[in-house]
N, C-alpha and C positions, 0 to 999 in steps of 0.2 A: 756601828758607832755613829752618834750624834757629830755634825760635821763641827758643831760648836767645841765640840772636848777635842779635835785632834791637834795635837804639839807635834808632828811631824810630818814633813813627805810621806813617808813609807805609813804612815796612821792615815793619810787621806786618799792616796790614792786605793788604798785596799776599802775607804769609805765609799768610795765612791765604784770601783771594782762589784761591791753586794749589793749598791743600787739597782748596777744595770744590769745583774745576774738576776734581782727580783723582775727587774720591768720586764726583763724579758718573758721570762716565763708568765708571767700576767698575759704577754703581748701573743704567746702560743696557747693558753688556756682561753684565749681571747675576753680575758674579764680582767681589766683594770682595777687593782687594789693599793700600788705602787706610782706615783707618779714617775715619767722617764726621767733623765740625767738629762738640761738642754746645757746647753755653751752658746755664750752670748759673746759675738766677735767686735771689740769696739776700736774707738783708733784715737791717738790722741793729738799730738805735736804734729806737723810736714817736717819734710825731709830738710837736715842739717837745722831744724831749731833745738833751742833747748830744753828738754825735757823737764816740769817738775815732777818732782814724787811724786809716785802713784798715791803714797798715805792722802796727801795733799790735794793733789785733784778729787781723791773721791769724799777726803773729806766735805768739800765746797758745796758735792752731791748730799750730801747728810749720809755717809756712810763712814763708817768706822773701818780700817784695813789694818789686824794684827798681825805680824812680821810672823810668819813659820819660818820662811828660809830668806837666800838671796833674792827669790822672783817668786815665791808661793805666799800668801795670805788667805786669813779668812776674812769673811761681807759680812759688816754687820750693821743694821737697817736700823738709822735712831729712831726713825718716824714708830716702826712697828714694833723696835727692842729685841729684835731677834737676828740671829745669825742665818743669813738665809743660802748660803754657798762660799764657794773658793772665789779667790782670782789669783790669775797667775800673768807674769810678763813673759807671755811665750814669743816673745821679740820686742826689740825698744819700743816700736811705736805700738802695739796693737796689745794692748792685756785683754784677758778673756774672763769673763764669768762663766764658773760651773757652778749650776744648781740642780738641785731634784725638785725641788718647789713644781706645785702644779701650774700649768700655763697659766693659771688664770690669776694667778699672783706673781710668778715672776715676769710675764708679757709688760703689764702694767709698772711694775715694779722698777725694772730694767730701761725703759721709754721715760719713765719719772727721775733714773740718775742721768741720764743723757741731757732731759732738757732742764735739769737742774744748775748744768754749765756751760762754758761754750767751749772747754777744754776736753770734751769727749764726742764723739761719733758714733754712729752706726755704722756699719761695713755695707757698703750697698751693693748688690749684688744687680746688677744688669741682666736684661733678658738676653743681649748676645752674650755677656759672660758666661751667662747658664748655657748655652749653646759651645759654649768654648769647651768648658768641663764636662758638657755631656758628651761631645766627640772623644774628649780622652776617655770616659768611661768606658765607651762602646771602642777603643783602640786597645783599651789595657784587659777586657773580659770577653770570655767569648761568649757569643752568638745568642746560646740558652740562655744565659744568665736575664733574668729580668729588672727589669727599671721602673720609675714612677715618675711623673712630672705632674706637675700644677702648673696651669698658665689660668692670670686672672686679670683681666683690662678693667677700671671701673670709670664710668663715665661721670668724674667727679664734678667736673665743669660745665655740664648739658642742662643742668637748673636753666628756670628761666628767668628768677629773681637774682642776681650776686649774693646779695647777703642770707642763701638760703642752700649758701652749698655749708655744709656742715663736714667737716672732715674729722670730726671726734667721730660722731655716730662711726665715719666711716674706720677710722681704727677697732672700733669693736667688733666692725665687719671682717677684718683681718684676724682680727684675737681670735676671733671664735669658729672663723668658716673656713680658715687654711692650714689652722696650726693641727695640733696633735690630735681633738675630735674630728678634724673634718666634719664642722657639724653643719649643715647646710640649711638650719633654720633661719641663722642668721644672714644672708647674704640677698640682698636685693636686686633680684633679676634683673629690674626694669631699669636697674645704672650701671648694668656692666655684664660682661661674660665670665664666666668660672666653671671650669671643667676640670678632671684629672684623667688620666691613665694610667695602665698598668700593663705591660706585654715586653717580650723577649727583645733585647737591645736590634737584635738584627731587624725586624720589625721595624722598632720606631726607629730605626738609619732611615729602614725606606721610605714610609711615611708619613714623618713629619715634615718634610719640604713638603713634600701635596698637599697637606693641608694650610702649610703657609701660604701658600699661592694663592689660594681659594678664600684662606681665611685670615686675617690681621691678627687676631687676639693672640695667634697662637706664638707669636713673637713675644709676647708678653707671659714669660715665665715668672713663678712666684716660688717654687719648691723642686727641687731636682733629689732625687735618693743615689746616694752614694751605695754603690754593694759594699755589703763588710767582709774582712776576708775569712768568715765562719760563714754561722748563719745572720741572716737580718740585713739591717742594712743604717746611714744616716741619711737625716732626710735636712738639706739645706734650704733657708728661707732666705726673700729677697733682700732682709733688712741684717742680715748678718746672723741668725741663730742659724744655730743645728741640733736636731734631737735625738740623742742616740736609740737606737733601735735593734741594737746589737747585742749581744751580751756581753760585751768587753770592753770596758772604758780603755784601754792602751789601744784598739783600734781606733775609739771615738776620737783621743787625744789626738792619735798620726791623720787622720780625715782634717780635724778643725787646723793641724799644721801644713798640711797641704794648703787647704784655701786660703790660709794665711800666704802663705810663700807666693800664689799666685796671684794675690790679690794687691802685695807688695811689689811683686815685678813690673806689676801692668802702672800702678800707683808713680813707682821710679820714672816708666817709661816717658807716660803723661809731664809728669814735671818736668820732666829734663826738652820734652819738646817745646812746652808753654815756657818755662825758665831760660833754657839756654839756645832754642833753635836758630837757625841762620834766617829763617821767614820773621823779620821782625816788624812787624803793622802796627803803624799809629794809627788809631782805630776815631779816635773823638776825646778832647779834652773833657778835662773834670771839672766841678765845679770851683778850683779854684786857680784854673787855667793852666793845667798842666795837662802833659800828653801821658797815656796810660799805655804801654807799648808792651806788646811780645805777638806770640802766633796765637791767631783766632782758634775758637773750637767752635765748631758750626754742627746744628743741629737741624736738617731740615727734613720737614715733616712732609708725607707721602701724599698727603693734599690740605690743601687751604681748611684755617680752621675757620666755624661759624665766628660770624659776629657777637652772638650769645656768648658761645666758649673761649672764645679771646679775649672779653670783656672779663667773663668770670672767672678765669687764668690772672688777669693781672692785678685784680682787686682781691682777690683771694689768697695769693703769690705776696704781695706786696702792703696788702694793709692790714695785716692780719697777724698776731704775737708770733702765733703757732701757724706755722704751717708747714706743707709736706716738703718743700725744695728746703725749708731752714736758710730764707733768705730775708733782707731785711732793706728797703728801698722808697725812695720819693718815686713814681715814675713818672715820667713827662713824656707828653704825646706830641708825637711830630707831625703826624696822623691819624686819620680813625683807626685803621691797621697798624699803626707804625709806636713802639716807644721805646724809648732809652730810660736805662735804670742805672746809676753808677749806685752799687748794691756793697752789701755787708754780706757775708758769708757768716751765720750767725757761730758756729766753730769755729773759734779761734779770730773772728772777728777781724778776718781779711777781706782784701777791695777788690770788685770784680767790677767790670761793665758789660753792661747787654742790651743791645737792639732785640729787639721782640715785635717781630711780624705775624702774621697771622697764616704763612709757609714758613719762616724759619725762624731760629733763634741766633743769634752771635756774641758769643761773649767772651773777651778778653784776661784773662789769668794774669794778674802780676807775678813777678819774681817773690818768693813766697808765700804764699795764695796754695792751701793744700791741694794735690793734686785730686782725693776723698772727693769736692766739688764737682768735679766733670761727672764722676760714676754716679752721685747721686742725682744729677740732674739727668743722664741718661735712664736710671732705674726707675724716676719717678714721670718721665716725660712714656716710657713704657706703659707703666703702670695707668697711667692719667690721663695720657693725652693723645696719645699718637703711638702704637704699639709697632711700629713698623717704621720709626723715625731713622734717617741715614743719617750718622754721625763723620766729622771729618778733626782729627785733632792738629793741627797747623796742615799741612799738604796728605798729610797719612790717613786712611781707615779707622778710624777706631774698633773695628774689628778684627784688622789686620794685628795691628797692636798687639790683641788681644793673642793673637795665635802668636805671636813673638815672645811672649810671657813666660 
C-alpha cells in the first residue's frame, strides 16, 4: 500500500512492515530494486518550552502533516506534490520521519525542511556518543556477532583562499559517500580521511583504542550498525538518520527509540548543568552591557589550529547563511588567534557566546539555549576540525556525561 492512502496506524505500520521485507531481500539477493525504510531523527523546542504543533512547524517547512492519529501523520511535500513518508511524535520534543524514498531524495529533502526553519534540528550524533553506543552494543551481544563503523574527518577548513571552502559540494560528499551506496566515487581524498569496517565486536573492543592512538580520524565516527534482533542490522548516521537494514520495521522503530531515549538523557543532562549548575561564570558582557552567566562548555583541541584554518573556521562559521555549526554572528578579534562572537544559535534563535582560540573554544549557554547546541558543535568540530577534541561541560567530561545517560 501506497503510504499516501493509509487512514490508519495498523494501515501504516504493516506499510511500511513490506517495505523492509522487500529491502531486505533486495539487500540478500544483493540487487537493489526497492529502496530501504530510513528514519530521520529531528528535535524541536528545549527543555520546559512550549511546543507548537507539529501541523504548524512543518508547515513553515512547506510540508503538509495529515492527522492519522494522536502522534502518527503523513509528509506531504508542496514543493514536489507528493506524499513522501510518516512522521510520528515518538516523544514531545523529537518527531521522526519515515520514509522509503531513495537517499538521493529524501537526504536532500529532509536537510531542505530543517533549514526551511529554525523550529527544527537534526539530532547530532557525536563521535564519542558513537563510542558510547557502541560499548553498549558490544555489552548487550556476544563476541561473534558483527559490527560496522564509518569514521570520516574532512578537512573542510585547510583551503588556502576562505571564500573557497564550499560546504555544499561537501554535503554531496556526505549524500553519496557514506549513506546507503557507500559510494566512494564521490569523496575527496585530498580533504579528509574516510574509511569503514567490518569484524566480530570482540575484535573491534580490542582494536580500536590502537588505532585511536596512532590515528585521530578514527574518533571521528560518521555510521555505527546497530544488530537487529533477526537478521541484518540499523546503520546510524552522524546527523541523526538510520537505515533500516533489517526485515522488520517493529525492530527498526525500538532501535530509533532507543537513540532517542539516549540522546534525550544526555540532552537533559547538558541543560540542567549549563541551566542550573552551582559553577556560575560571568564569562564577558554583551553588547548591550549585560553579563551572560551559567557554566562554560570548553572545547579544546589536541593541538593548535593553523593560521589558515582558524581564519577559514571563522569566516566560514560566521559569515556565511548556511553553514555546518548553524550559527549566526558578528565576530570581533581581540587577536590574531583570539575572538569573541556573542552568536545566535540559528534553531530556535537562542543566545550563546564564544571565545574562539586557535587551541580551544569557550562558550556560554544561557538559561534556555537548547542543550541540541553543545552536541552539534561537538559532532561538527569531530567531523571538521579536530577529531580528537577534549570536551568539558561546566567541571564534568562530556564523555562522562555520556556514560551517565
Amino acid at each position: 500500500m501506497s503510504l499516501s492512502r493509509v487512514k490508519t496506524r495498523q494501515e501504516a505500520i504493516g506499510a511500511l512492515q513490506g517495505y523492509a521485507e522487500e529491502g531486505k531481500k533486495d539487500l540478500d539477493r544483493n540487487r537493489m530494486r526497492n529502496p530501504l525504510i530510513k528514519s530521520y531523527m529531528l528535535e524541536t523546542v528545549s527543555q520546559g518550552k512550549t511546543q507548537t504543533s507539529l501541523p504548524k512547524v512543518f508547515d513553515k517547512a512547506g510540508q503538509t502533516l495529515k492527522q492519522i492519529d494522536d502522534t502518527l501523520y503523513t509528509i506531504y511535500d508542496q514543493e514536489t506534490q507528493q506524499t513522501l513518508g510518516l512522521v510520528e511524535q515518538l516523544m514531545p520534543r523529537y518527531p521522526v520521519i519515515f520514509t522509503h524514498e531513495d537517499t538521493k531524495i529524501s537526504d536532500p529533502w529532509t536537510k531542505r525542511i530543517v533549514e526551511s526553519t529554525s523550529e527544527l534540528d537534526h539530532l547530532w550524533i557525536s563521535g564519542k556518543s558513537f563510542e558510547r553506543m557502541l560499548s553498549g552494543i558490544i555489552e548487550a551481544n556476544p563476541g561473534h556477532r558483527y559490527g560496522r563503523l564509518v569514521f570520516q574527518h574532512t578537512k573542510l577548513f585547510e583551503n588556502e583562499e576562505p571564500h573557497s571552502v564550499d560546504e555544499d559540494v561537501n554535503d554531496e560528499v556526505l549524500n553519496n559517500s557514506i549513506q546507503d551506496q557507500d559510494n566512494d566515487d564521490y569523496f575527496d581524498y585530498h580533504k579528509g580521511s574516510r574509511f569503514s569496517f567490518s569484524d566480530r565486536l570482540d575484535v573491534i573492543e580490542e582494536i580500536l583504542p590502537k588505532l585511536q592512538e596512532v590515528y585521530a580520524p578514527f574518533y571521528a565516527f560518521s555510521q555505527l550498525r546497530f544488530p537487529s534482533m533477526g537478521n541484518g542490522g540499523h546503520d546510524l548516521y552522524f546527523d541523526g538518520k538510520i537505515t533500516n537494514r533489517s526485515d522488520s520495521f517493529a525492530d527498526h522503530r525500538m532501535h530509533v527509540e532507543f537513540v532517542l531515549s539516549f540522546y534525550r538523557r544526555t540532552t537533559d543532562i547538558i541543560e540542567k548543568i549549563t541551566w542550573e549548575g552551582v559553577e556560575r561564570t560571568k564569562l564577558a558582557k554583551n553588547q548591550h552591557g549585560e553579563y551572560l552567566v551559567g557554566a562554560p562548555v570548553v572545547f579544546e583541541f589536541s593541538k593548535p589550529l593553523s593560521d589558515a584554518v582558524f581564519e577559514n573556521f571563522i569566516k566560514s562559521t560566521f559569515l556565511r547563511k548556511y553553514n555546518k555549526f548553524r550559527l549566526w554572528g558578528d565576530p570581533i578579534y581581540v587577536s590574531k588567534n583570539k575572538v569573541h562572537v556573542y552568536a545566535l544559535d540559528r534553531h530556535l534563535w537562542q543566545p550563546l557566546f564564544l571565545e574562539i582560540t586557535n587551541k580551544k573554544i569557550v562558550t556560554m549557554v544561557p538559561h534556555g539555549t537548547c542543550g541540541n547546541t553543545i552536541h552539534r558543535l561537538v559532532t561538527n568540530i569531530q567531523q571538521y576540525l579536530n577529531p580528537d577534541v577534549n570536551v568539558w561541560v561546566g567541571d564534568r567530561k562530556y564523555a562522562d556525561l555520556l556514560k551517565e545517560a
